[in-house]
C-alpha positions, 0 to 999 in steps of 0.5 A: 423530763427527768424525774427525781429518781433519775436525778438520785440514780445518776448521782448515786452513780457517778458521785460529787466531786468533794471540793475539800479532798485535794493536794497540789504537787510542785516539782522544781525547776531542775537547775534549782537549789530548791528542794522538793517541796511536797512535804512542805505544802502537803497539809498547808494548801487551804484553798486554791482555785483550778484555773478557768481558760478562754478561747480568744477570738477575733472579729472577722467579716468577708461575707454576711453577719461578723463571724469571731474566729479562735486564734489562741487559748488564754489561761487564768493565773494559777492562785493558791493560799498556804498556811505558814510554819513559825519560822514562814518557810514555805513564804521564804521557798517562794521568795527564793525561787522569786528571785532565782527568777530575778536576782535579789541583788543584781536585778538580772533576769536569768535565764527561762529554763534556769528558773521554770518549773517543769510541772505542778499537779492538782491532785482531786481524790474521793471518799476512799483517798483514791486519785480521780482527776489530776490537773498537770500544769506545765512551765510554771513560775511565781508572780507574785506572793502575797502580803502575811497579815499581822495584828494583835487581834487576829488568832488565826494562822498566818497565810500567804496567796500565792500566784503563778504563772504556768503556760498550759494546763491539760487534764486527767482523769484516773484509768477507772474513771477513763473507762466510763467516760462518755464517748463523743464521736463526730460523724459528719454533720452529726454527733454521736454520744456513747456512754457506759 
């Protein structure tokens, strides 16, 4: 069993991941009028949650007990909060881009590579404001926006929850972090595990 100087070497080693230290990064459609909108989110995201996936699966039996066989990688929707300027542009860059999807007056649906997103990063950094992890998310487009809540009562800033959709994400980790990370090697029957 470990002890609790194993357990404070080991974190002392590779550090937590500090849930506040973060930036998401949206690149726009490249047949867009929508500028870049780093600026405009930068300092606006208060939360967002890093998508979960699955792998789905399918009952199959030719022989003995049920045996449930992957077939495809399902993803959770990419959902983010922003906080808004005075005059709500970062709602009204979404609607836009909303309706670059489905047009406002005509209803058409224009076309997939006309309306998606080449790319959004979440970005995670340490203490030091050096890049750690980096989240790519490919082919991406809103679905919904949320409702702005309104009332006399309420003093804090007005946000809106914004959901997307994206068709993969894959992950990243910086060079330094890449050199340390564990190694699994298959060999066979048996699995190797390597480290620093």
């Amino acid at each position: 069993m470990a002890s609790i100087e194993d357990f404070i070497a080991n974190i002392s080693k590779s550090g937590l991941t500090q849930a506040n230290r973060y930036e998401l990064r949206i690149k726009p459609p490249p047949k867009s009028f929508l500028t870049n909108p780093d600026n405009l989110l930068k300092f606006r995201v208060p939360s967002i949650s890093l998508p979960g996936k699955t792998i789905s699966t399918t009952e199959t039996k030719i022989y003995g007990p049920i045996r449930m066989a992957p077939y495809t990688t399902t993803y959770d929707q990419l959902t983010f909060s922003i906080y808004l300027s005075d005059n709500l542009k970062e709602r009204d860059w979404f609607e836009d881009w909303f309706h670059q999807v489905i047009d406002f007056t005509t209803h058409k649906i224009s076309y997939y590579n006309d309306y998606v997103a080449p790319q959004a990063e979440l970005i995670t950094y340490n203490k030091n404001d050096e890049r750690t992890h980096t989240v790519t998310f490919e082919n991406l487009y809103p679905l919904s926006i949320g409702p702005v809540e309104y009332a006399y009562a309420n003093e804090e800033p007005a946000q809106c929850q914004i959901t997307m959709f994206y068709r993969k994400y894959r992950s990243e980790y910086s060079k330094e972090e890449a050199n340390k990370r564990v190694q699994l090697t298959v060999t066979g029957p048996e699995l190797t595990v390597t480290g620093p």
